[in-house]
C-alpha positions in Angstrom: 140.5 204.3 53.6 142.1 203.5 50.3 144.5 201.0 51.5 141.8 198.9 53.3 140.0 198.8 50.1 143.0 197.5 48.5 144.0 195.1 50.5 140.3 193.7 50.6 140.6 193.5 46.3 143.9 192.2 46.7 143.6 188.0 47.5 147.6 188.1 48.1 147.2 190.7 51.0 144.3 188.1 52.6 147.0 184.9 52.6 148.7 184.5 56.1 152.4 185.6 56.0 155.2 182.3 56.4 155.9 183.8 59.8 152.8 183.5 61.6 152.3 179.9 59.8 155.8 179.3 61.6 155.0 180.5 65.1 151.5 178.2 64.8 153.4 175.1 63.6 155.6 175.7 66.6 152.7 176.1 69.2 151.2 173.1 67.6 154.6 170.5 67.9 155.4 172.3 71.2 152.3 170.2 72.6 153.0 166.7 71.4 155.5 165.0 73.8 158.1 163.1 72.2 161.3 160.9 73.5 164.8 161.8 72.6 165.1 158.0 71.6 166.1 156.5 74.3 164.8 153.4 76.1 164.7 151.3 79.0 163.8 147.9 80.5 160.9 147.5 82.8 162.3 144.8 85.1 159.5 142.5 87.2 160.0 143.7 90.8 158.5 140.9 93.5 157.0 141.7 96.1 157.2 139.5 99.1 154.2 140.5 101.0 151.9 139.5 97.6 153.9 135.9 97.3 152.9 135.6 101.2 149.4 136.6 100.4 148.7 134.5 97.3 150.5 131.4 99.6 148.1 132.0 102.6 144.9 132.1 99.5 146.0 129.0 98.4 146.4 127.5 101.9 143.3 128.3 102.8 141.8 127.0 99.9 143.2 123.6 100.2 141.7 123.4 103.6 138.1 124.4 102.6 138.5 121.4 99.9 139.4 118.8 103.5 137.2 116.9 104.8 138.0 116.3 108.4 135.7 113.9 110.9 132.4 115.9 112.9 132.6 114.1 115.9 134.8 115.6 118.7 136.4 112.5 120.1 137.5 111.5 116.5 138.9 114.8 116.0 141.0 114.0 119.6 142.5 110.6 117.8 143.6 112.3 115.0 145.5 114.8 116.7 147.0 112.3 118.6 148.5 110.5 115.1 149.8 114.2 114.8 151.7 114.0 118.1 149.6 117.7 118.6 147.5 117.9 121.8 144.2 117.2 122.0 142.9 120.1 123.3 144.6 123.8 124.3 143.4 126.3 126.7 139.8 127.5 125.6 139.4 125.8 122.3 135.8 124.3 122.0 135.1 121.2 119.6 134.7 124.0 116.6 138.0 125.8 116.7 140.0 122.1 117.7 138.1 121.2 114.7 139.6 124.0 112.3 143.2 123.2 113.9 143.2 119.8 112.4 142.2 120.9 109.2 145.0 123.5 109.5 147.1 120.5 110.3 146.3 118.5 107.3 147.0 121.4 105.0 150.5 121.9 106.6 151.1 118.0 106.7 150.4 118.3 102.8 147.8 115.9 103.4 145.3 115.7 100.5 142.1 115.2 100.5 141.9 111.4 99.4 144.5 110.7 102.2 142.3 111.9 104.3 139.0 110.4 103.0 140.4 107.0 103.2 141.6 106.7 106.6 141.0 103.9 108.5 139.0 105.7 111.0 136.7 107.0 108.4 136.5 103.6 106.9 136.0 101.9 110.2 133.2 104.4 111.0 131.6 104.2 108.1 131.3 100.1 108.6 129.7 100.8 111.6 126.9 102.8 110.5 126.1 100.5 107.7 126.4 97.1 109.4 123.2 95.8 110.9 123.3 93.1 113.5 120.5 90.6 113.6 119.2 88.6 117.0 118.0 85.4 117.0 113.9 85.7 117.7 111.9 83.7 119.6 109.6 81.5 118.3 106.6 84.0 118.4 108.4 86.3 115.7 107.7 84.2 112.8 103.8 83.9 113.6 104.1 87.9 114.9 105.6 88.7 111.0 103.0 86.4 109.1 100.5 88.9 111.3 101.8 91.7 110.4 102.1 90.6 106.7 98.3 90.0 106.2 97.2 93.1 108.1 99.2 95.4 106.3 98.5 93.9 102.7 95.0 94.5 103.2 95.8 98.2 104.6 97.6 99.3 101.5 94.8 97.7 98.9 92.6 100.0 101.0 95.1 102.5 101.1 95.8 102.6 97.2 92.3 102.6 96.3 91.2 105.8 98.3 94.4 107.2 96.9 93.2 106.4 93.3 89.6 108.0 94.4 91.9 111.8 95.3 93.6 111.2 92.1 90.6 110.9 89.6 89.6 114.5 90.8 90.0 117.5 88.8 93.3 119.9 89.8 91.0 123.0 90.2 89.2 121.4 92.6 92.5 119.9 94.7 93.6 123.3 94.2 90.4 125.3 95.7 90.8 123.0 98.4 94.0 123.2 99.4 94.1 127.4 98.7 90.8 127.5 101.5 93.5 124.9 104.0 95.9 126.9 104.1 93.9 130.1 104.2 91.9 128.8 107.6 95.6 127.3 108.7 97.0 130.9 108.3 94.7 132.0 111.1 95.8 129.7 113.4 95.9 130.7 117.4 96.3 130.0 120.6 92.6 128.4 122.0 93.7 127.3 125.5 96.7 127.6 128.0 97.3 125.4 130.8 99.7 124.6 133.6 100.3 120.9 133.8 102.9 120.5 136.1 105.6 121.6 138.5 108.0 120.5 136.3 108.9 120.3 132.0 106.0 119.0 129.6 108.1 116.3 128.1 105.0 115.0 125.9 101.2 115.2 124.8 99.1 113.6 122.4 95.6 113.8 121.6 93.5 110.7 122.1 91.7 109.0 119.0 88.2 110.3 119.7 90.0 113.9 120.0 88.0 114.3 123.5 91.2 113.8 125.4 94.9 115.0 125.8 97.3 113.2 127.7 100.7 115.0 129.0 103.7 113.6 130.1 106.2 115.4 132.6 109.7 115.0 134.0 108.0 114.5 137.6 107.2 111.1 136.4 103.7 112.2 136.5 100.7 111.7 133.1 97.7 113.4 133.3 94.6 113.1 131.3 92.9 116.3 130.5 89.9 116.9 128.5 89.6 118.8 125.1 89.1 121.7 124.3 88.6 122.9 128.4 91.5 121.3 129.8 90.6 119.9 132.3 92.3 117.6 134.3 90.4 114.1 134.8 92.7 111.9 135.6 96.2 111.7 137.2 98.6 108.0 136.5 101.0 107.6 139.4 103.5 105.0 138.9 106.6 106.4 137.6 109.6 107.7 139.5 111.7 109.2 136.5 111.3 111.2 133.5 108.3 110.6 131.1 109.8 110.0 127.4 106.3 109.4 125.9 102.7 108.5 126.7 100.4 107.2 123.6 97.0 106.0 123.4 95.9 102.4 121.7 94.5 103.3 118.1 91.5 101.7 119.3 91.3 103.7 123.3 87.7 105.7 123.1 86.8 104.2 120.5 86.0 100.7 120.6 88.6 99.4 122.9 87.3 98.9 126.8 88.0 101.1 129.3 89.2 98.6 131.9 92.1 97.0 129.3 95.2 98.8 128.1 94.1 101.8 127.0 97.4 104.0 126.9 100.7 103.2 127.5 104.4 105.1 128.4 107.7 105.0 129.3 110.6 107.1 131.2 114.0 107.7 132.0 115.1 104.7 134.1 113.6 102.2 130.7 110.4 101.2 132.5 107.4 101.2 129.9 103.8 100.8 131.6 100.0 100.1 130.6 97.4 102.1 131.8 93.3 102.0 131.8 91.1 104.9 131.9 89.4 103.3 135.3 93.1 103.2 137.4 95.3 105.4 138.4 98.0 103.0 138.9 99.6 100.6 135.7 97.9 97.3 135.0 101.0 96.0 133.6 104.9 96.5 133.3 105.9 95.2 130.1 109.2 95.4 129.9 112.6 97.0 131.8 115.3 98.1 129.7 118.8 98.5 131.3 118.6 102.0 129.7 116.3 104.9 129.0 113.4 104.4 126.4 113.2 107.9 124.9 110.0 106.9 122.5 107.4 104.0 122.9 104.5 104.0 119.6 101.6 101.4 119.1 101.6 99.5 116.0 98.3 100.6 113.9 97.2 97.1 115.0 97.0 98.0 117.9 98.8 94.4 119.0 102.7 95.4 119.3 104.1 97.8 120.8 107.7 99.8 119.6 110.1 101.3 121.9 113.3 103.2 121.2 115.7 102.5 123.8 119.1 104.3 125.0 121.0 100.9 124.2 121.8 101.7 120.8 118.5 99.5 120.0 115.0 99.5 119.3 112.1 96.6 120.1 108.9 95.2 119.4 106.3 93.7 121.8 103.2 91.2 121.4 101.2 92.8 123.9 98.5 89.5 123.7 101.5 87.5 123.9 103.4 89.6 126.4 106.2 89.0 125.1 109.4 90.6 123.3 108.8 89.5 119.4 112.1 91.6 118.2 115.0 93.0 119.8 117.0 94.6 116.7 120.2 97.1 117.0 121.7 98.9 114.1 122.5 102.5 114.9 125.9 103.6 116.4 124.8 105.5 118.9 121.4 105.5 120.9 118.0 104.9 119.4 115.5 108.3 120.0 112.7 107.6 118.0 110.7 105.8 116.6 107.8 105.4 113.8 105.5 102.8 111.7 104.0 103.1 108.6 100.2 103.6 108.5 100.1 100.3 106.8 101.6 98.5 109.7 104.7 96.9 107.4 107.4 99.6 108.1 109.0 100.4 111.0 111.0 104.2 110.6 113.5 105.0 114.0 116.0 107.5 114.0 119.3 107.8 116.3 121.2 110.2 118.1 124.4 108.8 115.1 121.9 111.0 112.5 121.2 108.5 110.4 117.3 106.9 110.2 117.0 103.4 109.1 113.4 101.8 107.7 112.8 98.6 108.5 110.6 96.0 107.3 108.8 93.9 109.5 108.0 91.1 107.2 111.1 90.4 106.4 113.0 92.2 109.4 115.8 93.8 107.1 116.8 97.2 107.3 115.4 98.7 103.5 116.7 102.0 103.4 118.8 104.1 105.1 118.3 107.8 105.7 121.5 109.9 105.6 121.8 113.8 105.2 121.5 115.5 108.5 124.7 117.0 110.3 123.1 115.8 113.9 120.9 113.9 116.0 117.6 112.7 114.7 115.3 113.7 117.5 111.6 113.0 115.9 110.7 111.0 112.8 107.0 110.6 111.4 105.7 108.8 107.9 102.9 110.4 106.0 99.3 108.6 105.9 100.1 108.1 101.7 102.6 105.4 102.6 105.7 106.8 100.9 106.6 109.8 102.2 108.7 110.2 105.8 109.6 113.5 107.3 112.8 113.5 110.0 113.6 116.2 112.2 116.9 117.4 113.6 119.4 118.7 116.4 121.0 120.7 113.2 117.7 123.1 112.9 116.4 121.2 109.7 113.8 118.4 108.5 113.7 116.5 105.5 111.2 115.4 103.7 111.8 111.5 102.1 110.6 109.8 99.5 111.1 106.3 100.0 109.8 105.0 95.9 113.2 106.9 95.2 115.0 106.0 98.4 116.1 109.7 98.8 115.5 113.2 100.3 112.9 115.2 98.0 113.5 118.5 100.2 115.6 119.8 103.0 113.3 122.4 105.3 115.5 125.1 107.2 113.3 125.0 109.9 114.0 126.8 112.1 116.9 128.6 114.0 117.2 125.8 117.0 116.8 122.5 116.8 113.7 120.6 115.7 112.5 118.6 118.9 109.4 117.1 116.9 107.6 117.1 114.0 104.3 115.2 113.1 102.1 115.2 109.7 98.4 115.8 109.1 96.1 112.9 108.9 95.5 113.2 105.3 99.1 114.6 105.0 98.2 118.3 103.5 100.3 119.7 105.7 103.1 119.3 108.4 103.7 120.8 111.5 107.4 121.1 113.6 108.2 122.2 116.9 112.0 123.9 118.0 113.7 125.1 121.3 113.5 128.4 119.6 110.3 128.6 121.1 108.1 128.2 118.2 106.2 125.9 116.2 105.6 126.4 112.5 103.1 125.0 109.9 104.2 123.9 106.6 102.0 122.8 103.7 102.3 119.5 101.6 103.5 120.0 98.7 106.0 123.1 98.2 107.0 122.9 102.0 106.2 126.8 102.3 105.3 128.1 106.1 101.8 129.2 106.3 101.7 130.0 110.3 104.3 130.2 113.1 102.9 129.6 115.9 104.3 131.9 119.3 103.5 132.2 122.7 105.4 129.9 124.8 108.5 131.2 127.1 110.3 128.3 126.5 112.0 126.0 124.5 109.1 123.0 123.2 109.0 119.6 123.4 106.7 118.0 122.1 103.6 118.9 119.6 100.5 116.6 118.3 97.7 117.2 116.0 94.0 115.8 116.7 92.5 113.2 114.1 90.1 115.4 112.8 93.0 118.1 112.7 90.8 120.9 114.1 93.2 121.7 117.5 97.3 121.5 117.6 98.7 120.9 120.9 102.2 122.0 122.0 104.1 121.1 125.1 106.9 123.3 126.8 109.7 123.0 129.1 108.1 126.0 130.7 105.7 123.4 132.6 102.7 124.3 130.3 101.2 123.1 127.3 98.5 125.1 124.9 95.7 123.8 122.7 95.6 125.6 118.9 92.5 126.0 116.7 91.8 127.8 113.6 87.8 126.9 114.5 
């Protein structure tokens, strides 16, 4: 008991002895790892397998920057200047397509060598040239016509569009949110057979009483809206039906007995018809090839037809005469368009590119490139300025021809576009597909609003009525259905 009260009055017995200080500055060194000073060079060991890798990244990203030719029989002549067979055993145009680019790369072909080959060049020259017939002498009187008609058209045109633009945006606004409201409800209204073969066409008639059809029998019918009943069968053709159109002036103040409607097929016959015969009153014309589209001028005088010849035309139906015969695409002419003033003529061709013409002047104004494929339906908006295309690669576009370009690109759908067709008043826009569907899309912001599903097939063909209150849509499952939102 004594000693412990020493050693706690004694601070020298409290101080840890040198031995134990030792022993913990051992413990303490004993865990930090140290070298015995000795050293070593890291040498840089290659690896072959990550050369080989960052070759084949490199490769590969030369090849995305090529830019090799779309069309399959060009890819075929370049392989040939290759001395590498044109096609091996189950390669499709895509993958005989990715072995040319693979080509170029190992070539060491760069990508200007490849822009500026001839073919390219040559092609290129082809889709720009335009090649101008001599016109008879009724094409100067037909163009002076069409001059003062459409002059007067846009003063009208431009003062009703100064009229929408003096009202207040709330009130555009209102409007436009109750559209597309009403649009959203879209369905189907009516569903009818029309024949025993595809529905190649249909369009409403001016008076919206009427829809005519068009099959690959040869066959037209006239059916009645909204019932659809059938009224009236036109016998005449022996081959596929590209189109049938009314007259801008058919039930409304245009006779009965005259050329009411007219149409056009497969074997390039295009016929007039009158409400009170089942048979054609006239043949206008007979191309060597098909005429895919025929469309009436608003005048109502000339008649437009897109033909399989790499060519599209333009009749004087008083006349009865050809006014204009005019080429320009590459490949064949599917349709076919005019401005709602009457001085612009729109076609589009199976080469992808859509040319606007003037038909004043009879130049080609503008041309329309962008899609990857066919143009298979082209249509202008009623404000004078704005055309809408649709294509074989499962997109429209939306033009603006003030600025000469594309304002918007629409993926569509996921086939391709077989037709589209604006609103009267252009507030909205409607396309058609082989995916079996058709969708609305409102004007401006391109947005859907319905889609439009029912049919079993892939459609054809689509039209809205005048006082945009039905949608018809035509199928290659032999029927065609009537839409309302009413």
């Amino acid at each position: 008991m004594a000693t412990e009260i020493n050693n706690a009055n004694n601070p020298e017995a409290q101080k840890p002895s040198e031995d134990s200080l030792t022993r913990d500055k051992d413990i303490e060194i004993s865990n930090i790892h140290v070298s015995d000073g000795k050293t070593f060079q890291l040498k840089h060991m290659s690896d072959d397998r990550q050369v080989e890798l960052l070759a084949e990244f490199e490769r590969r990203k030369k090849a995305r920057s090529m830019v090799v030719p779309t069309d399959d029989s060009e890819v075929k002549a370049r392989l040939r200047e290759f001395n590498e067979p044109i096609c091996l055993f189950g390669e499709g145009p895509a993958e005989r397509r990715l072995r040319l680019r693979e080509i170029y790369v190992l070539q060491g072909a760069t990508v200007e060598q490849v822009v500026e080959e001839p073919v390219t060049e040559l092609q290129d020259n082809q889709i720009r040239d335009v090649w101008y017939h001599e016109g008879p002498d009724t094409l100067v009187p037909a163009r002076l016509h069409i001059a003062l008609y459409s002059l007067q058209r846009a003063k009208n045109r431009l003062k009703v569009a100064r009229i929408e633009r003096a009202k207040p945006d709330p009130d555009k606004a209102t409007k436009a949110q109750e559209l597309y409201k009403r649009l959203g409800r879209t369905t189907v209204f009516c569903s009818q057979i029309g024949d025993c073969r595809p529905i190649s066409f249909c369009q409403f008639s001016p008076d919206c009483n009427y829809i005519a059809t068009g099959s690959w029998s040869g066959l037209c019918k006239l059916w009645t809206v909204p019932h659809c009943k059938q009224v009236q069968t036109l016998r005449g053709h022996t081959s596929r039906i590209g189109a049938i159109v009314f007259h801008p002036q058919a039930t409304l103040t245009l006779c009965s007995k005259l050329a009411c409607m007219a149409s056009c097929d497969a074997e390039g016959s295009v016929k007039l018809w009158s409400f009170e015969s089942d048979t054609p009153i006239r043949d206008i014309c007979t191309h060597s090839r098909r005429v895919s589209r025929i469309c009436y001028h608003p005048s109502g005088r000339y008649l437009g037809s897109a033909c399989y010849d790499c060519s599209w035309r333009l009749y004087d139906l008083e006349a009865d005469k050809e006014v204009l015969h005019q080429e320009g695409h590459v490949k064949e002419v599917h349709c076919l368009s005019f401005q709602s003033d009457g001085s612009l003529c729109f076609s589009g061709g199976l080469d992808a590119y859509g040319r606007v013409w003037d038909l004043r002047s009879g130049r080609c104004v503008i041309l329309l490139e962008g899609h990857l494929k066919s143009i298979l339906s082209i249509d202008s908006a009623s404000d004078g300025f704005q055309v809408a295309t649709a294509s074989a690669d499962n997109s429209a576009r939306i033009w603006d021809l003030r600025n000469r370009k594309t304002i918007y690109t629409i993926p569509a759908h996921n086939g391709l576009v077989s037709f589209i067709k604006y609103e009267s008043n252009h507030n909205y826009l409607m396309t058609a597909s082989y995916d079996k569907t058709a969708k609305i899309w409102s004007n401006p912001g391109w947005s859907p609003l319905q889609t439009l599903t029912g049919h079993d097939d892939k459609l054809m063909c689509l039209d809205i009525s005048s006082d945009s209150k039905y949608y018809a849509t035509s199928c290659y499952d032999r029927t065609f259905k009537l839409w309302s939102t009413w």
